[in-house]
PLY file of the C-alpha trace (Angstrom):
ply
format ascii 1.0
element vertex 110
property float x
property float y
property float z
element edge 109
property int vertex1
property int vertex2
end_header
31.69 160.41 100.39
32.81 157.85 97.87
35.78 155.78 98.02
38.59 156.67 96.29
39.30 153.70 94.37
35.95 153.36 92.84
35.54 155.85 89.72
31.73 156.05 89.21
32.83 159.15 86.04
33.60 156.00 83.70
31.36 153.69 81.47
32.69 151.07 83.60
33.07 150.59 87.34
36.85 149.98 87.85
37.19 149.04 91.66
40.97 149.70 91.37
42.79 152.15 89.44
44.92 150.13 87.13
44.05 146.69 85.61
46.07 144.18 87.19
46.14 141.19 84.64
49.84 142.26 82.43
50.81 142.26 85.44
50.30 138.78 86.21
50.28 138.09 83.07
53.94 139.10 83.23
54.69 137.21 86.46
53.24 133.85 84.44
55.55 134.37 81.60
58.54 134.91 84.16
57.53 131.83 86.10
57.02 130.08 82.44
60.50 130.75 81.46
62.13 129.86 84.58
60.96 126.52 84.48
61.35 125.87 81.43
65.41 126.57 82.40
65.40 124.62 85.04
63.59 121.52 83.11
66.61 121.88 80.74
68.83 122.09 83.26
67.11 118.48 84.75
67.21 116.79 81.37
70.87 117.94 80.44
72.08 116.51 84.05
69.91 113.55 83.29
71.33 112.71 79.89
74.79 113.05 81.91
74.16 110.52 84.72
73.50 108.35 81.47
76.17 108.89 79.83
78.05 107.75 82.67
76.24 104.55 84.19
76.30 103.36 80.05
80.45 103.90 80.13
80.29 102.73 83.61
78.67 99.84 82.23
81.13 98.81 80.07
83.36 96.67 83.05
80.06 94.24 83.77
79.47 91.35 82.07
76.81 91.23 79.93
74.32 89.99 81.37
74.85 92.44 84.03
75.32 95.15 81.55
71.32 94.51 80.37
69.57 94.18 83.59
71.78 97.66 84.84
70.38 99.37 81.82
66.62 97.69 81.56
66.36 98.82 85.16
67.67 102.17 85.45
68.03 103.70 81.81
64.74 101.16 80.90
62.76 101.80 83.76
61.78 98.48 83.29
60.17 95.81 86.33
62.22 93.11 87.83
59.54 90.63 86.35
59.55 91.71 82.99
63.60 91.76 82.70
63.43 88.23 84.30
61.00 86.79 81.71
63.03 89.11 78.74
66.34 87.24 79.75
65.04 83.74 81.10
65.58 84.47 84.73
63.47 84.11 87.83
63.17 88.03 89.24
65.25 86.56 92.19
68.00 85.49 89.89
67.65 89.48 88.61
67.98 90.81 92.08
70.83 88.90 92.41
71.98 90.74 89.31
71.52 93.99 89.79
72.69 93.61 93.28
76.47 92.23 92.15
76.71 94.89 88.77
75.85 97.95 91.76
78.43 96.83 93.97
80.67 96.92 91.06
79.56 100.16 89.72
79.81 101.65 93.53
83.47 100.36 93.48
84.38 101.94 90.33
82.31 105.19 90.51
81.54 106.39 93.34
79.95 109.29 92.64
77.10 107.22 90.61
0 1
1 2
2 3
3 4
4 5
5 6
6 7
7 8
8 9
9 10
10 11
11 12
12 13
13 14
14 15
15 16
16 17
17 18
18 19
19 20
20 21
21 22
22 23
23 24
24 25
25 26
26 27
27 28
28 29
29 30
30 31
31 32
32 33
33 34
34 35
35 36
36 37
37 38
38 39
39 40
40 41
41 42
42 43
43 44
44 45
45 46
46 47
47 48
48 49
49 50
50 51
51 52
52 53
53 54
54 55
55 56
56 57
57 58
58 59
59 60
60 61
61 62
62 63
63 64
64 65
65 66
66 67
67 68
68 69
69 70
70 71
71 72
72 73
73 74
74 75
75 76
76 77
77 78
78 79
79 80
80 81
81 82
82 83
83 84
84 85
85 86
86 87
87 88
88 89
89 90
90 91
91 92
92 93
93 94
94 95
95 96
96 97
97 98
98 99
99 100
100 101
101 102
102 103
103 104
104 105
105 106
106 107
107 108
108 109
């Protein structure tokens, strides 16, 4: 007795009765199209928390105001802002550390 799922009446052996690969192909375009959502959703809330830290920015002084936004909007190192602005990295520390305890006092939610 054969098994039922093999059909040996075809050109082709077909160990299961219906080809499973739309279906996953489906499934991959689903999963596609929810992340591509959700990386939207990341870079509009991104662009948002930037807005806000450059109008947050706007009660530092300025040298405070360019190490805040090398660092975090930047992504630039501690040593490279230091040798950009003719400070030792401690001096930048230093920095950064007084703007974010302004920032924290003004916007909390930062």
């Amino acid at each position: 007795m054969y098994p039922s799922a093999v059909r040996y009446d075809t050109d082709k052996v077909q160990s299961t009765p219906v080809d499973p690969m739309p279906r996953y192909a489906e499934k991959m375009d689903e999963l596609q199209t929810r992340i591509n959502k959700l990386w939207i959703q990341l870079n509009d809330a991104q662009d948002d928390i930037i807005d806000k830290m450059l109008k947050a920015s706007y009660q530092l002084t300025p040298i405070e105001q360019d190490v805040i936004v090398l660092f975090f909007i930047g992504n630039k190192t501690v040593r490279w802002i230091g040798f950009e602005l003719g400070r030792t990295e401690r001096g930048i520390y230093k920095i950064r550390k007084r703007a974010m305890r302004k920032l924290e006092k003004s916007y909390p939610e930062l």
